[in-house]
Structures are given as C-alpha cells and as structure tokens.
TORROGU-201725 format. One record per atom (N, C-alpha, C): residue number from 1; residue in one letter; atom name; x negated, y, z. Coordinates in Angstrom, 2 decimals. Each point is the difference from the previous one (the first is absolute). Example, Ala and Ser with C-alpha at 12.3 -4.5 7.8 and 13.67 -1.06 7.14 Angstrom:
2
+-----+---+----+---------+---------+---------+
|   k | r |  a |       x |       y |       z |
+-----+---+----+---------+---------+---------+
|   1 | A |  N |  -13.19 |   -5.69 |    7.80 |
|   1 | A | CA |    0.89 |    1.19 |    0.00 |
|   1 | A |  C |   -0.90 |    1.20 |    0.00 |
|   2 | S |  N |    0.35 |    1.05 |   -0.72 |
|   2 | S | CA |   -0.82 |    1.19 |    0.06 |
|   2 | S |  C |    0.77 |    1.09 |    0.73 |
+-----+---+----+---------+---------+---------+
***
This chain:
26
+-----+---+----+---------+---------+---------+
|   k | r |  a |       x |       y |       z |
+-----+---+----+---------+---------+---------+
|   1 | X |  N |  -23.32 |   62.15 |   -1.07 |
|   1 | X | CA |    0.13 |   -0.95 |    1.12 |
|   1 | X |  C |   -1.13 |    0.20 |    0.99 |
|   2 | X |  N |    0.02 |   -0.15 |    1.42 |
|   2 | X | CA |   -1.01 |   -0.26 |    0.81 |
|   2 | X |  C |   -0.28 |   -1.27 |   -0.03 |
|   3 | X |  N |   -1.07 |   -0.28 |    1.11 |
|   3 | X | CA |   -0.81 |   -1.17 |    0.19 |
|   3 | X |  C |    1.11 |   -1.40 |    0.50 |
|   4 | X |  N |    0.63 |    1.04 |    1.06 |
|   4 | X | CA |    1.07 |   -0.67 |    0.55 |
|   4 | X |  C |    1.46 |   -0.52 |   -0.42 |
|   5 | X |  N |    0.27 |    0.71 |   -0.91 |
|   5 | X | CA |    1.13 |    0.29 |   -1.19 |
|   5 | X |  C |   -0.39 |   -1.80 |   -0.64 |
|   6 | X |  N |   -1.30 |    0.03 |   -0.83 |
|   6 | X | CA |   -0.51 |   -0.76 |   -0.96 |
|   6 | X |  C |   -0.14 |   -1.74 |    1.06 |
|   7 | X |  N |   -0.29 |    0.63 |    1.46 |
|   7 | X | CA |   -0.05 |   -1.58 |    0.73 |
|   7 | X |  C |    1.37 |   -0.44 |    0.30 |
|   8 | X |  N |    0.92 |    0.87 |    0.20 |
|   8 | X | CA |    1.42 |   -0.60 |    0.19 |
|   8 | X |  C |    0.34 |   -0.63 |   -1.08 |
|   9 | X |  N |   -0.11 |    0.75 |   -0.83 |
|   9 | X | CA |    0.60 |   -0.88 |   -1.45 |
|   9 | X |  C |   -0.62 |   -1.07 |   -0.03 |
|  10 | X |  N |   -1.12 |   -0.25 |   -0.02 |
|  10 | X | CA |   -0.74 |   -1.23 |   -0.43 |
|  10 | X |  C |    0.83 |   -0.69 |    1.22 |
|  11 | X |  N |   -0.37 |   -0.42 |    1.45 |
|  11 | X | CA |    0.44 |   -0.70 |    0.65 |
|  11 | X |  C |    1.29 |   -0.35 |   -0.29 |
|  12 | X |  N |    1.05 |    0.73 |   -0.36 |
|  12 | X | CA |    1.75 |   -0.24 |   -0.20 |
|  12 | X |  C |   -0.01 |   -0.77 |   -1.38 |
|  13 | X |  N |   -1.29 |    0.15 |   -1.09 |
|  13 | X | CA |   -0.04 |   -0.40 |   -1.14 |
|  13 | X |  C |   -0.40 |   -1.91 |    0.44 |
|  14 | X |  N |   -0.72 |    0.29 |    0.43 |
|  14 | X | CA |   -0.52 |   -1.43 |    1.06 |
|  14 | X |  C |    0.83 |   -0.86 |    0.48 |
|  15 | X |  N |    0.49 |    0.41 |    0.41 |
|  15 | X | CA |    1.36 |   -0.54 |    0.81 |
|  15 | X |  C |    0.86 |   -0.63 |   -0.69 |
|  16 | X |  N |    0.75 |    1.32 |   -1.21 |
|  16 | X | CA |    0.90 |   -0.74 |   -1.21 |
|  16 | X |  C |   -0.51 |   -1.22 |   -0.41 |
|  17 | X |  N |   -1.71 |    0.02 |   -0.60 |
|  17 | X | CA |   -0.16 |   -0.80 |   -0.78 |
|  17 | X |  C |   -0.09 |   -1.68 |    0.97 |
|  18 | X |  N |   -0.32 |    0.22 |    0.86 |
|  18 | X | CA |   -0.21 |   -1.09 |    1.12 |
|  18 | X |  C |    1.21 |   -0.70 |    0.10 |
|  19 | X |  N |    1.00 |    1.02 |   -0.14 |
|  19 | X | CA |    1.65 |   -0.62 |    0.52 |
|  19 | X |  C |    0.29 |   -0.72 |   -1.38 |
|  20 | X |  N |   -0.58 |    0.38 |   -1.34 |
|  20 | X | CA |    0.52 |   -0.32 |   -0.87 |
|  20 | X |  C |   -1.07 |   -1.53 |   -0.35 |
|  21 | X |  N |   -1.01 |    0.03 |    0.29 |
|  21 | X | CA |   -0.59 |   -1.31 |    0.25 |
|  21 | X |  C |    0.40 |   -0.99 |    0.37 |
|  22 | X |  N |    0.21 |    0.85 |    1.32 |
|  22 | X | CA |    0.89 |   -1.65 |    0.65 |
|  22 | X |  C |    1.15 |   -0.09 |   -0.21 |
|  23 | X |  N |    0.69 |    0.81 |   -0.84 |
|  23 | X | CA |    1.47 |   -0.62 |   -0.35 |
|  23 | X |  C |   -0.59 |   -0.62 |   -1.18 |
|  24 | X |  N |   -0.84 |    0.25 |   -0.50 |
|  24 | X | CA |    0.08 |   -0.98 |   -1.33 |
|  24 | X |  C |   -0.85 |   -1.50 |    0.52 |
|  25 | X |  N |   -0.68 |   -0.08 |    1.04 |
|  25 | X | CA |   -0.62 |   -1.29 |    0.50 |
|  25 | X |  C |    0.86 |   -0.58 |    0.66 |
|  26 | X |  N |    1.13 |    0.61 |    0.48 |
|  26 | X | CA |    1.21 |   -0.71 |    1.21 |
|  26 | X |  C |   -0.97 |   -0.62 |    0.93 |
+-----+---+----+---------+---------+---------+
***
C-alpha cells in the first residue's frame, strides 16, 4: 500500500463507522 492508498481507506473506514453510529443513535 502507499501512504495514500492507507489514508483513503481509513477516511471511507471513518465514514462507515460514523454512518453506523448514527444509525444506531437515530
């Protein structure tokens, strides 16, 4: 992986988990 490779993922990983937060806080 590059540097850049490893920050996309994280950010899109971010994201999922955020969306999945607030579906579970409604």
């Amino acid at each position: 992986y590059s540097i850049s490779d490893l920050t996309n993922i994280t950010e899109c990983y971010k994201m999922k988990v955020e969306e999945l937060v607030n579906d579970k806080l409604g």
